[in-house]
Residue frames as qw, qx, qy, qz and C-alpha x, y, z in Angstrom:
[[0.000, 0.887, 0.461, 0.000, 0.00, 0.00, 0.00],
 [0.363, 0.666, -0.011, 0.652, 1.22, 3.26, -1.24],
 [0.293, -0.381, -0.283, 0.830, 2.59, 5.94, 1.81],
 [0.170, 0.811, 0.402, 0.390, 0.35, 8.84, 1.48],
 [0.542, 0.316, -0.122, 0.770, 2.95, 11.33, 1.49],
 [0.045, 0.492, 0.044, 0.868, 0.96, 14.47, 2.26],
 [0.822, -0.482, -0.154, -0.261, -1.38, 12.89, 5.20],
 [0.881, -0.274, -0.201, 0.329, 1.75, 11.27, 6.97],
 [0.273, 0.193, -0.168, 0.927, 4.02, 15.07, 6.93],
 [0.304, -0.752, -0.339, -0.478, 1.04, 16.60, 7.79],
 [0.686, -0.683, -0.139, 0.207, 1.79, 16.22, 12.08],
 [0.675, -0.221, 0.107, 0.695, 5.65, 16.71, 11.33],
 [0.241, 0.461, 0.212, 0.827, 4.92, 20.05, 9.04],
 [0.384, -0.766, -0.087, -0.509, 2.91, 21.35, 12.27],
 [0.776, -0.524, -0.123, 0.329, 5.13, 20.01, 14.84],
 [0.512, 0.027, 0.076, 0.855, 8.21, 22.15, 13.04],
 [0.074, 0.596, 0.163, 0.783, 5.83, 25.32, 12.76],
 [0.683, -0.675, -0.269, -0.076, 4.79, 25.05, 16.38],
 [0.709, -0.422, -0.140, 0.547, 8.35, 24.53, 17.89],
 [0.376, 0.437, 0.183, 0.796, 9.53, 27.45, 15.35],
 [0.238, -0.667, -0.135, -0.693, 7.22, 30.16, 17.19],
 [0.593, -0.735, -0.286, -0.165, 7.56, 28.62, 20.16],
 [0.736, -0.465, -0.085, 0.485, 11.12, 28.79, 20.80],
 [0.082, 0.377, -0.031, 0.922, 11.72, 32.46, 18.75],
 [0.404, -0.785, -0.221, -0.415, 9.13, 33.39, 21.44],
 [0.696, -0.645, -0.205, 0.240, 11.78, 32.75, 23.99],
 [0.457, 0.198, 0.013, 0.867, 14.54, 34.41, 22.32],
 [0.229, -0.683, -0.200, -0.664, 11.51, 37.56, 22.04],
 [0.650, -0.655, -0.380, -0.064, 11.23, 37.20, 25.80],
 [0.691, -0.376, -0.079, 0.612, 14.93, 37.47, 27.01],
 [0.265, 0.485, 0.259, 0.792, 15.15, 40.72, 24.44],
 [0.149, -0.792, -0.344, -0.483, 12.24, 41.91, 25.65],
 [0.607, -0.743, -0.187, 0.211, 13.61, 41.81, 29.32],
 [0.143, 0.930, -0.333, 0.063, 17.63, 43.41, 28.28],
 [0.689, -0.476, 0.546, -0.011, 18.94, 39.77, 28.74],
 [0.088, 0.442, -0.766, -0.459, 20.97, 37.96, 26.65],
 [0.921, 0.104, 0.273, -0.257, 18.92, 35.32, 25.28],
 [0.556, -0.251, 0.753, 0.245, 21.01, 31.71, 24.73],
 [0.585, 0.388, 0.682, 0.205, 18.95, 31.44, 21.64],
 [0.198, -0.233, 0.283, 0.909, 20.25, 33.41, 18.51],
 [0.405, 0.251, -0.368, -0.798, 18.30, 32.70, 15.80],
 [0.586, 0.136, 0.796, -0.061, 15.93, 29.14, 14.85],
 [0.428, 0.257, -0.553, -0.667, 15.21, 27.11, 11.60],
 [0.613, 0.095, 0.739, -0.264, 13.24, 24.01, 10.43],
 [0.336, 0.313, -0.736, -0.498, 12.64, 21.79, 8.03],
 [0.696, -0.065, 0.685, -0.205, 10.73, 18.60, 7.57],
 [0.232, -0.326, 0.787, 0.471, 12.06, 16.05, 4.98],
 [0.666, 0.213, -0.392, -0.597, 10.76, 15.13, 1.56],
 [0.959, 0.014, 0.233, -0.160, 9.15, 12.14, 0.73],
 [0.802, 0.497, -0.325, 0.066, 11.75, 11.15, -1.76],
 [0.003, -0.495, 0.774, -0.395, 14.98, 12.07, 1.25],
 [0.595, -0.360, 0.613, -0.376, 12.93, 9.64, 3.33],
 [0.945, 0.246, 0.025, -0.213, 13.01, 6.73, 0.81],
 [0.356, 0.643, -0.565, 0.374, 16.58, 7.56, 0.21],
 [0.214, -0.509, 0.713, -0.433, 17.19, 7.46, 3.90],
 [0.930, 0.026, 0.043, -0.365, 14.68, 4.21, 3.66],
 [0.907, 0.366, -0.208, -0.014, 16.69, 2.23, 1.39],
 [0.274, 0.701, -0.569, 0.330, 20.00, 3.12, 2.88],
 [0.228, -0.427, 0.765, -0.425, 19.01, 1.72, 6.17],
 [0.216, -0.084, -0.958, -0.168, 16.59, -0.93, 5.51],
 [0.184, 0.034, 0.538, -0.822, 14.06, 0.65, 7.16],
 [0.072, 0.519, 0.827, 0.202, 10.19, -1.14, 6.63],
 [0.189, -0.508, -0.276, -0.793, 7.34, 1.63, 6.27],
 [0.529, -0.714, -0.332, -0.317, 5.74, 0.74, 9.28],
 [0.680, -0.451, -0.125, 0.564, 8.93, 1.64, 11.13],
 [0.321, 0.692, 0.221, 0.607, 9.30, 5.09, 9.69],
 [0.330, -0.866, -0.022, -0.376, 7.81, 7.28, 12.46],
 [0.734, -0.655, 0.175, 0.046, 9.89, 5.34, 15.29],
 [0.861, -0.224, 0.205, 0.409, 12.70, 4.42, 13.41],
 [0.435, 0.434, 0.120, 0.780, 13.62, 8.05, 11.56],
 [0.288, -0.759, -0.484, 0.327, 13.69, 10.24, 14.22],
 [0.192, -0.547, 0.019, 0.814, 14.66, 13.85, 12.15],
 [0.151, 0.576, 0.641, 0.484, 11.85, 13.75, 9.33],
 [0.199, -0.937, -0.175, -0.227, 11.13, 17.20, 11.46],
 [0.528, 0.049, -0.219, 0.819, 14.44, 19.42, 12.13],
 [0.045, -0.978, 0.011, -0.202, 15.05, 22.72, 14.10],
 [0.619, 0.181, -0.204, 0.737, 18.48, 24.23, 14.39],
 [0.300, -0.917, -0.112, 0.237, 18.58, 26.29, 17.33],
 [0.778, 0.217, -0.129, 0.576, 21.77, 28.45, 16.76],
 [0.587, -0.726, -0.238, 0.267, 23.67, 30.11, 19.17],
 [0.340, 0.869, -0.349, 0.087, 26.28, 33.14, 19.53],
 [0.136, -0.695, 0.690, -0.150, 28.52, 31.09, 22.40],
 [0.562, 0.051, -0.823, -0.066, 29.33, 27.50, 23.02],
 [0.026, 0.139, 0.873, -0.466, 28.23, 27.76, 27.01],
 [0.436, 0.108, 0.032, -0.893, 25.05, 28.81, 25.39],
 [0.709, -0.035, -0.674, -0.203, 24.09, 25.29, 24.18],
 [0.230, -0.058, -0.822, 0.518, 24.25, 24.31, 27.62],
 [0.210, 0.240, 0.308, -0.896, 21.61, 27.24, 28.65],
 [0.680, 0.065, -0.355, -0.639, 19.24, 25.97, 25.60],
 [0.601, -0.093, -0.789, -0.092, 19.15, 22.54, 26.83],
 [0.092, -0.166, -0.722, 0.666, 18.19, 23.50, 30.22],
 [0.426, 0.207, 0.062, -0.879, 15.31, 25.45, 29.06],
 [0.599, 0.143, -0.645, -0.453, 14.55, 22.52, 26.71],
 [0.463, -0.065, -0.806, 0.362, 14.89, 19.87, 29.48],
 [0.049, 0.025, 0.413, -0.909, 12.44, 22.32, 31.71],
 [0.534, 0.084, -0.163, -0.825, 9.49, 22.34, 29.32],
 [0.416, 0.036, 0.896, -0.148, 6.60, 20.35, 29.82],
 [0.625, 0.626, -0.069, -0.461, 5.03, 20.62, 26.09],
 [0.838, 0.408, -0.359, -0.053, 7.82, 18.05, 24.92],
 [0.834, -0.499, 0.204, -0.118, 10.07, 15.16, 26.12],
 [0.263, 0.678, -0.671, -0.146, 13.68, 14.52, 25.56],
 [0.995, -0.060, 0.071, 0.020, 14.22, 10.70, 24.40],
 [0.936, -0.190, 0.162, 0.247, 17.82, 11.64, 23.32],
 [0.059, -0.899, 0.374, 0.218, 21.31, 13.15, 23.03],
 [0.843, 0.171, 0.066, 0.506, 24.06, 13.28, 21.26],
 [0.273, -0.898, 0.176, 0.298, 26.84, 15.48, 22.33],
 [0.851, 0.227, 0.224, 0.417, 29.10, 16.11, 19.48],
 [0.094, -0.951, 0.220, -0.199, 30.54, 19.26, 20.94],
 [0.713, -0.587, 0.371, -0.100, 32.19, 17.20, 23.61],
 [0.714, -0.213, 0.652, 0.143, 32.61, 14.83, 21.68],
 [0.301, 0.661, -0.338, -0.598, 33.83, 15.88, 17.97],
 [0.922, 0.188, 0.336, -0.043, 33.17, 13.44, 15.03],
 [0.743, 0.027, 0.403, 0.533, 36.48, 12.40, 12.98],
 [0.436, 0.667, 0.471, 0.379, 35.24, 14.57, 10.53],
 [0.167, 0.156, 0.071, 0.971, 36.10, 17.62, 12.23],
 [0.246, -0.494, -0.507, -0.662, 31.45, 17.98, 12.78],
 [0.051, -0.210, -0.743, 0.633, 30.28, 19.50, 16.14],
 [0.506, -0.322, -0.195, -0.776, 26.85, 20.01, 17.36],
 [0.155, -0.057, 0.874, -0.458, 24.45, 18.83, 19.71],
 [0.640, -0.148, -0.499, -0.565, 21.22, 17.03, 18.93],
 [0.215, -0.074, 0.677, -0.700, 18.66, 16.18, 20.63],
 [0.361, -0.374, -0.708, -0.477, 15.46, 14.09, 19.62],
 [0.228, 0.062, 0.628, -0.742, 12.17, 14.50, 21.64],
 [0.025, 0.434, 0.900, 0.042, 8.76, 13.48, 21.76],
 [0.119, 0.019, -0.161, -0.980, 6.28, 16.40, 20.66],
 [0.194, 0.598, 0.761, -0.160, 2.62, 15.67, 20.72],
 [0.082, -0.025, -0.394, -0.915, 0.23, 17.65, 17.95],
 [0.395, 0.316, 0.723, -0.470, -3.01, 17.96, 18.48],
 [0.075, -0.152, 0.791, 0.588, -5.22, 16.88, 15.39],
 [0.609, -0.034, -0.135, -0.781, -8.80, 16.84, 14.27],
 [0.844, -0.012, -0.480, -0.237, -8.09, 12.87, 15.04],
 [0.879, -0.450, -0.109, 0.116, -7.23, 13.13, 18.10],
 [0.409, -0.799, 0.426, 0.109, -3.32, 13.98, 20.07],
 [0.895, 0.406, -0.006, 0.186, -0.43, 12.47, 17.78],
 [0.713, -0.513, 0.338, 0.336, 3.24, 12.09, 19.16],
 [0.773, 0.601, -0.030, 0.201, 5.79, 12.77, 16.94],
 [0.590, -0.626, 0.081, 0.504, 9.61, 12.77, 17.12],
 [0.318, 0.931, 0.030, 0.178, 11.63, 15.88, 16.07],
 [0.701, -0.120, -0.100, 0.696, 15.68, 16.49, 16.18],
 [0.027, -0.992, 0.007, -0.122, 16.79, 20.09, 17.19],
 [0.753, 0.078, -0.156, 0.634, 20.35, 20.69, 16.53],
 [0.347, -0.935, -0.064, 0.026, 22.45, 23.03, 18.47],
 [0.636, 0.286, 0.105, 0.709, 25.29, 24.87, 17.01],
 [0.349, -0.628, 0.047, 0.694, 27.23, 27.81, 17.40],
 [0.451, 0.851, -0.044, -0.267, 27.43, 30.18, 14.45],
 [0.019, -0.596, 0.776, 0.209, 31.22, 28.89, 13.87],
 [0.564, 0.145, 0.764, -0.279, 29.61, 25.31, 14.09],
 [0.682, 0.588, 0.386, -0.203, 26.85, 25.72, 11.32],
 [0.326, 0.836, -0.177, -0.404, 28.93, 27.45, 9.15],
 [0.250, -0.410, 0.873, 0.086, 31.76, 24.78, 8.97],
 [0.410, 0.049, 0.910, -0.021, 29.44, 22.00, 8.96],
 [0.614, 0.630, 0.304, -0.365, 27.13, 23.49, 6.18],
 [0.306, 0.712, -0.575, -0.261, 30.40, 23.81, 3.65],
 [0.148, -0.169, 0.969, 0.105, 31.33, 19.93, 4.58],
 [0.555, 0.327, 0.610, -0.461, 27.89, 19.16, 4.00],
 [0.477, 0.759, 0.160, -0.413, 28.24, 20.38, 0.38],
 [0.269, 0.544, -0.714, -0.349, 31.07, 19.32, -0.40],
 [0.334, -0.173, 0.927, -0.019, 30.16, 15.84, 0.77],
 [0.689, 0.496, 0.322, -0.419, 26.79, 15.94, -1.15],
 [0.333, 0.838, -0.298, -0.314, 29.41, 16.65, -4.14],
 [0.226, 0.475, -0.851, 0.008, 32.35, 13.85, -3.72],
 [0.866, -0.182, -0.424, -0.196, 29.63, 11.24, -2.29],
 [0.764, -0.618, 0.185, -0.029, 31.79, 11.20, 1.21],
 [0.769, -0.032, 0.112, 0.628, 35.24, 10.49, -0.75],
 [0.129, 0.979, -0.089, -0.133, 36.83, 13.78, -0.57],
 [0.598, 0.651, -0.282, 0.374, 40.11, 14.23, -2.05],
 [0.638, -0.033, -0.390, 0.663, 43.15, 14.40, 0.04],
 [0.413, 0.158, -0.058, 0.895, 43.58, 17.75, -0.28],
 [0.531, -0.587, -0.179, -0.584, 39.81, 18.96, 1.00],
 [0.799, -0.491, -0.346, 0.034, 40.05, 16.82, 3.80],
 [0.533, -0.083, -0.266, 0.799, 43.08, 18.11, 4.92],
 [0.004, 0.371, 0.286, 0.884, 41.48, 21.50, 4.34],
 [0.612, -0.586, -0.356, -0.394, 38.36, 20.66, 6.29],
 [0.676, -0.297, -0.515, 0.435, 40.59, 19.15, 9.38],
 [0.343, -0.011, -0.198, 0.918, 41.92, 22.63, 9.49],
 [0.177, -0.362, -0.252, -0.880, 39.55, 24.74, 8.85],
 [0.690, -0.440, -0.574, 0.034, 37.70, 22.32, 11.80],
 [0.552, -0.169, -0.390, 0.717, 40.55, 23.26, 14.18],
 [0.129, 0.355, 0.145, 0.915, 39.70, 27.12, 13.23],
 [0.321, -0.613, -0.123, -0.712, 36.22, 27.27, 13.94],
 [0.715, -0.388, -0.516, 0.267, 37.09, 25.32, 17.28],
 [0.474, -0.150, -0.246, 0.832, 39.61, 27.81, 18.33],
 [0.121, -0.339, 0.021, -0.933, 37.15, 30.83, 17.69],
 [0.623, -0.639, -0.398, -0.213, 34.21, 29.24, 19.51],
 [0.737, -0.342, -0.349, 0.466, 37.04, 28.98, 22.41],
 [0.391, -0.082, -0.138, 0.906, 38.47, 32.66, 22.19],
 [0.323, -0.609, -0.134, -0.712, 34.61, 34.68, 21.94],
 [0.711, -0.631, -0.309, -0.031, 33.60, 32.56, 24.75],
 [0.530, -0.101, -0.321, 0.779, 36.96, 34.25, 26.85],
 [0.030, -0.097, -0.154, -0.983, 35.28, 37.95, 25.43],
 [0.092, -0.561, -0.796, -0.207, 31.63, 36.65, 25.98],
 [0.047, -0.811, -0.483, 0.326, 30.56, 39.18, 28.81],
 [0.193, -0.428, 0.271, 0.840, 32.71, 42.04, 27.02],
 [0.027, 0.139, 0.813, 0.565, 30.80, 40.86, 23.99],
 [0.211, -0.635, -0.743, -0.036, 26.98, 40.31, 25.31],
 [0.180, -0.738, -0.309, 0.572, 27.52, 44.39, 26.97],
 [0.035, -0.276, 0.408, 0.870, 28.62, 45.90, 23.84],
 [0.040, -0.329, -0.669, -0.665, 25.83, 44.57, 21.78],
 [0.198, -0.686, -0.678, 0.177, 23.18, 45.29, 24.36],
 [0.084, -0.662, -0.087, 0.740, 24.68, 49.26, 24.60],
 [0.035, -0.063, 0.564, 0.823, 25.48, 49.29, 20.57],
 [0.356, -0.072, -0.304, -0.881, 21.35, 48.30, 19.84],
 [0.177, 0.073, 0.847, -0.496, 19.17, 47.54, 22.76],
 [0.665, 0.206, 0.323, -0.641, 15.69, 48.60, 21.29],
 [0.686, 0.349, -0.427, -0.474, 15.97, 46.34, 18.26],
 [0.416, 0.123, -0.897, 0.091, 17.32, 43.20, 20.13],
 [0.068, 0.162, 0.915, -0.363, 15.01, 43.18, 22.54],
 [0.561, 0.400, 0.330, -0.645, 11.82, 43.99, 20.31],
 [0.453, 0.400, -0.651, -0.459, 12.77, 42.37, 16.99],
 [0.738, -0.124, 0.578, -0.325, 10.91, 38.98, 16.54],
 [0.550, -0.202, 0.761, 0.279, 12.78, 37.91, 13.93],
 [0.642, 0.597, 0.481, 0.031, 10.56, 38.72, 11.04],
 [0.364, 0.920, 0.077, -0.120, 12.15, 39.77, 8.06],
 [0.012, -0.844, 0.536, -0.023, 15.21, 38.62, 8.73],
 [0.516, 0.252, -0.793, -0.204, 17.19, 35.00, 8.83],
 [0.485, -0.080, 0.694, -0.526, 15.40, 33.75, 11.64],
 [0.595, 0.330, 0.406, -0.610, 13.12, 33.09, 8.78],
 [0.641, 0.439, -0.552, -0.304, 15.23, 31.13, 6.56],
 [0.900, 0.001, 0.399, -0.174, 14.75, 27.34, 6.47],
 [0.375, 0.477, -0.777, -0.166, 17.71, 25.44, 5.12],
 [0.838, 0.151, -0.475, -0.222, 18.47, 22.24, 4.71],
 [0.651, -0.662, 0.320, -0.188, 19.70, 20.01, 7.43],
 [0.162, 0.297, -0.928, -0.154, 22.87, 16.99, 7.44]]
């Protein structure tokens, strides 16, 4: 029996527009108060049918193991200015009782070969529906602006060389890894020196801006 495509995103295309408003509403809060708020900016996404067949086939996954066994057919990318900010979003995240964390991965801590840090997090999300309450799980990565940027260039190139990069990228990437490591490590020395300058340079717009109009409100693509 066919997968009706547009009935089965349905929950996961309102679970990503839900979390989207609900967690620029906290950024809008900490503004609104003259506080730094842990959360820069937020996207989302929620995969095509075709990525999930892809991702299907790759892992062996049966259809009626979709929902439980792909657990980032709904993405949000929180992204942060510091690295002890990820720490401060997962506490807030780990607080709420509107969703439930089933699981981490700490690839801050713990950097992948590749040079790829972030932190993801899957959770349990309930939607309410004309058919009744409907669970769904959603990944929310957490990245640093040094972070995304890095890991959106390997992303592209890997889309490009199919995961065999050339020597001479990979070497390229290791470094260029090391880089955005060492700046995450030398704002966070400057953070409070940082977090008082922008608040004096343009308090009314950071703490009344709610993101429209600006990249809060671009949706990219996730790894």
């Amino acid at each position: 029996m066919a997968i009706d495509w547009e009935e089965f995103l349905d929950p996961y295309i309102q679970t990503v527009g839900e979390l989207k408003i609900k967690l620029r509403g906290i950024r809008k809060q900490f503004r609104k108060q003259n506080r730094h708020s842990p959360i820069e900016f937020v996207t989302g996404r929620v995969k095509s049918s075709e990525s999930i067949l892809e991702k299907m086939a790759l892992r062996g996954i049966k259809e009626e193991n979709i929902a439980q066994d792909l657990q980032d057919i709904a993405g949000l990318r929180i992204m942060v200015q510091f690295v002890d900010d990820v720490d401060d979003v997962l506490e807030l995240l780990r607080h709420r009782h509107d969703m439930k964390i089933v699981y981490e991965r700490d690839y801050i801590r713990n950097m992948k070969a590749s040079g790829y840090r972030s932190y993801h997090v899957v959770i349990e999300y309930p939607v309410d529906t004309i058919d009744g309450q409907k669970t769904v799980l959603a990944e929310i990565q957490i990245r640093t602006l040094a972070m995304n940027f890095w890991a959106t260039i390997e992303h592209s190139l890997n889309y490009k060389y199919k995961g065999e990069f050339p020597d001479e990228i990979k070497k390229r990437l290791e470094t260029t890894a090391k880089i955005a490591l060492e700046l995450d490590e030398e704002m966070r020395k400057i953070k409070e020196d940082i977090q008082e300058a922008q608040l004096l340079f343009d308090p009314v717009s950071r703490t009344l801006n709610d993101g429209v109009g600006n990249s809060d409100d671009t949706d990219e693509l996730f790894r």
